[in-house]
N, C-alpha and C positions, 0 to 999 in steps of 0.2 A: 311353722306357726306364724301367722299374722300380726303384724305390729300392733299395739294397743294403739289408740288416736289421741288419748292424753296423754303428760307427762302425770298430773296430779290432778286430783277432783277432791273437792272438800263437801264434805255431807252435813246439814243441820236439820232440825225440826224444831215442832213447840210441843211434842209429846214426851219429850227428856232423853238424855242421851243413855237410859237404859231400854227405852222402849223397844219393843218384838219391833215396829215398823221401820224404825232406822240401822238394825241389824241384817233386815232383809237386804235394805241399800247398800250396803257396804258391800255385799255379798257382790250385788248386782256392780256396785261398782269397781272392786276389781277384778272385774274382767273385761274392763273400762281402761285403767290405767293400774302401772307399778305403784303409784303413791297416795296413798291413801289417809286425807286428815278428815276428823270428825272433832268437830266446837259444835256443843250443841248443850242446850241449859240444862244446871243439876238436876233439874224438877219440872212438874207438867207446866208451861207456862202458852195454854189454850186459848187463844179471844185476845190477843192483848197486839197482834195485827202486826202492823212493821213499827213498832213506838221503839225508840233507845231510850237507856238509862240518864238522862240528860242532869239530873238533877241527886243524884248518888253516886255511892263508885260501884264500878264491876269488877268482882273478884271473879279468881280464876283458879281452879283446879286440874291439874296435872294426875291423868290417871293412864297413863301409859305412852308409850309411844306414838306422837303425831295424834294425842287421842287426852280432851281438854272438856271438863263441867265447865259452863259458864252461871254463875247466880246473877242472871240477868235475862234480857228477852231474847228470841230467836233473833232480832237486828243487831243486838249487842253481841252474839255470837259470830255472825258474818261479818260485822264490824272488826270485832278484834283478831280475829282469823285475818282479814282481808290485811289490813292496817299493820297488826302487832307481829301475831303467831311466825306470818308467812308473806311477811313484807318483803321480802328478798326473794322471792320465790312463788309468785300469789299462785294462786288456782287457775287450771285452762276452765273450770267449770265448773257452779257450785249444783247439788241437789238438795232437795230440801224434802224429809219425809222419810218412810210415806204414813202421811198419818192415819192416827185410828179414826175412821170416818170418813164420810165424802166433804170439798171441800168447794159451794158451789153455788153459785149467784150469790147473792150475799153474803152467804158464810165466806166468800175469797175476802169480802170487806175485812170483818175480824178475826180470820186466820192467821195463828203467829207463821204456818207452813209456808203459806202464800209470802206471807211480809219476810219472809228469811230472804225469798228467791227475789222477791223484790228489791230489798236492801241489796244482794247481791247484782243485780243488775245496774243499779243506781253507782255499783263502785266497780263498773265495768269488768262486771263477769256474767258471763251467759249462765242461766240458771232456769232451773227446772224444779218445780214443785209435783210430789203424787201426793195419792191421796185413795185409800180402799172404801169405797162408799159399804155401808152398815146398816140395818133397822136399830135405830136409836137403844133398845134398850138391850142389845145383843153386842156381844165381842165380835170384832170382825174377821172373817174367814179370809185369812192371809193369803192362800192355795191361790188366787186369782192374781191378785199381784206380785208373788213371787213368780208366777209362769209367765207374765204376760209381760215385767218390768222393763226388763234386757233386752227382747225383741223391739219393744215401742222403743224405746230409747236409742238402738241402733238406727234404727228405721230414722228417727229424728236428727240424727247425727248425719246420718248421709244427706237428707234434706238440707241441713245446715242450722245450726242453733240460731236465733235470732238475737243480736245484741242488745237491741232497743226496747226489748221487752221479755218477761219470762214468760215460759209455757206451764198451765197447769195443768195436769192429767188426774183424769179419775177413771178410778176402777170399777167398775158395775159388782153390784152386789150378787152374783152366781156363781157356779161351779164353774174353773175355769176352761171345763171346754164346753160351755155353751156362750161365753162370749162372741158375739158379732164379729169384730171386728173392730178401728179405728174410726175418731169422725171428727172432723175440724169442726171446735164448737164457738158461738159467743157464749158471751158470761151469763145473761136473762139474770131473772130474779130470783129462779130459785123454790127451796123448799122453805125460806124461814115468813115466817107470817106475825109473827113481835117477838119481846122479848118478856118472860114474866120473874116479877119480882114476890120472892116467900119468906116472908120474915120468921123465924124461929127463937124463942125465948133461949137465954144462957141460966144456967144457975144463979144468977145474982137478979134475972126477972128484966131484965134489957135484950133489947130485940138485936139481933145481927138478921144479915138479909143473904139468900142466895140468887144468883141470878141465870138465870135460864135463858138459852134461844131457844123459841116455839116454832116448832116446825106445825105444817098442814097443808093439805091437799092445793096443790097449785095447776094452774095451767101447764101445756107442752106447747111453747112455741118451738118453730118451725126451725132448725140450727142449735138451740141452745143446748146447755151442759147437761139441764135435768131433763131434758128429752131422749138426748143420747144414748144417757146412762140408764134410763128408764126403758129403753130399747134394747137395752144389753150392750151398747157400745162402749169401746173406753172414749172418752171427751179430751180433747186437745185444744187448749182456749191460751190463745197470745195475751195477757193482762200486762197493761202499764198503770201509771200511775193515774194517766187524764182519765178526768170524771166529771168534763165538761156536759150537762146537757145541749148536744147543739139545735133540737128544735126552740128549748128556750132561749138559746145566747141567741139565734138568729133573730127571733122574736123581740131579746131586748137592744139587740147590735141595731137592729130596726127604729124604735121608738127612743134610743137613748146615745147613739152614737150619730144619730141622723138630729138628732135635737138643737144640737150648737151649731 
């Protein structure tokens, strides 16, 4: 039997640590490595991107072995994992996922999935985000991601994890043997097209508001994630944090660094 390549992998999402998609990971993950921790938040905590709790505290529940609710955000989770849990011991590798839905051009902006693997990178752990792409008002067909997780992920590991930034993968919305194949994506912009705001009355005649990301028909560039995936491909997209545009810094590096 062949050695595992980790000692430990730690798993988080923003779908909650009882969700179908982070139970698939676990699966997937050991057979990854002997040790296995999962911090990941008590409740759906979706759109809320890589923010910590800066300004409250984070409680922390103990629900079994190497296995912790956090009541905070996916960054508070790999925070306190990275930091607290498994100070003496951190993660060779964190995953993050796989969540309910595709997670892709801009949706990577306010993805708590993405901000976990971010955050973990940020605290020098190579990290990987999935993500099973969906039609918005359907449950997602898990059968793709579970077949296809462990292979991508091997394949990735022989490659070599990249330190300097996490990987996002998504999973095309098919039967998984009509999947393509693999495709190194950039991030493009995606399927979201604004966001819409619905106010609804409460019983006492005061509006609360719900808020929505609007999806709609987008372009296929040439490389991108919603091209790929739109192909049947799974998308491999390297994200860090820069979000320089550099035709404009060039533009202002020009008329405002050249000024004085």
């Amino acid at each position: 039997m062949l050695p595992k390549p980790f000692r430990r992998i730690l798993l988080s999402n923003d779908d909650g640590i009882d969700a179908p998609g982070i139970k698939i990971l676990e699966r997937v993950a050991q057979q990854l490595a002997d040790e296995i921790w999962v911090v990941a938040p008590a409740t759906d905590k979706s759109g809320v991107s890589n923010s910590l709790s800066l300004r409250e505290p984070v409680r922390v529940e103990n629900r079994g072995a190497r296995r912790y609710a956090v009541h905070g955000t996916p960054g508070d989770c790999v925070a306190v994992a990275v930091r607290h849990l498994m100070k003496d011991s951190p993660p060779d590798v964190l995953l993050s996922g796989i969540n309910s839905g595709s997670n892709i051009g801009f949706e990577t902006v306010l993805s708590g999935t993405v901000g976990a693997a971010i955050t973990g990178v940020l605290l020098g752990i190579p990290s990987v985000a999935f993500s099973q792409d969906k039609r918005q008002e359907d449950q997602p067909d898990w059968q793709t991601a579970e077949e296809h997780c462990l292979p991508v992920l091997q394949q990735l590991i022989e490659l070599g994890l990249p330190a300097e930034c996490c990987l996002n993968i998504n999973f095309p919305n098919l039967p998984k043997g009509e999947v393509k194949g693999i495709k190194a994506t950039r991030q493009g912009i995606g399927k979201v097209k604004g966001i819409t705001v619905s106010p609804t009355a409460d019983p006492h005649g005061e509006n609360y508001f719900w808020l929505r990301v609007e999806h709609g028909i987008t372009d296929l560039p040439a490389h991108s994630e919603v091209s790929a995936v739109d192909e049947g491909y799974i998308s491999v997209t390297p994200l860090t944090w820069e979000r320089t545009s550099q035709n404009v810094w060039s533009q202002l590096s020009e008329r405002l660094n050249g000024a004085g």
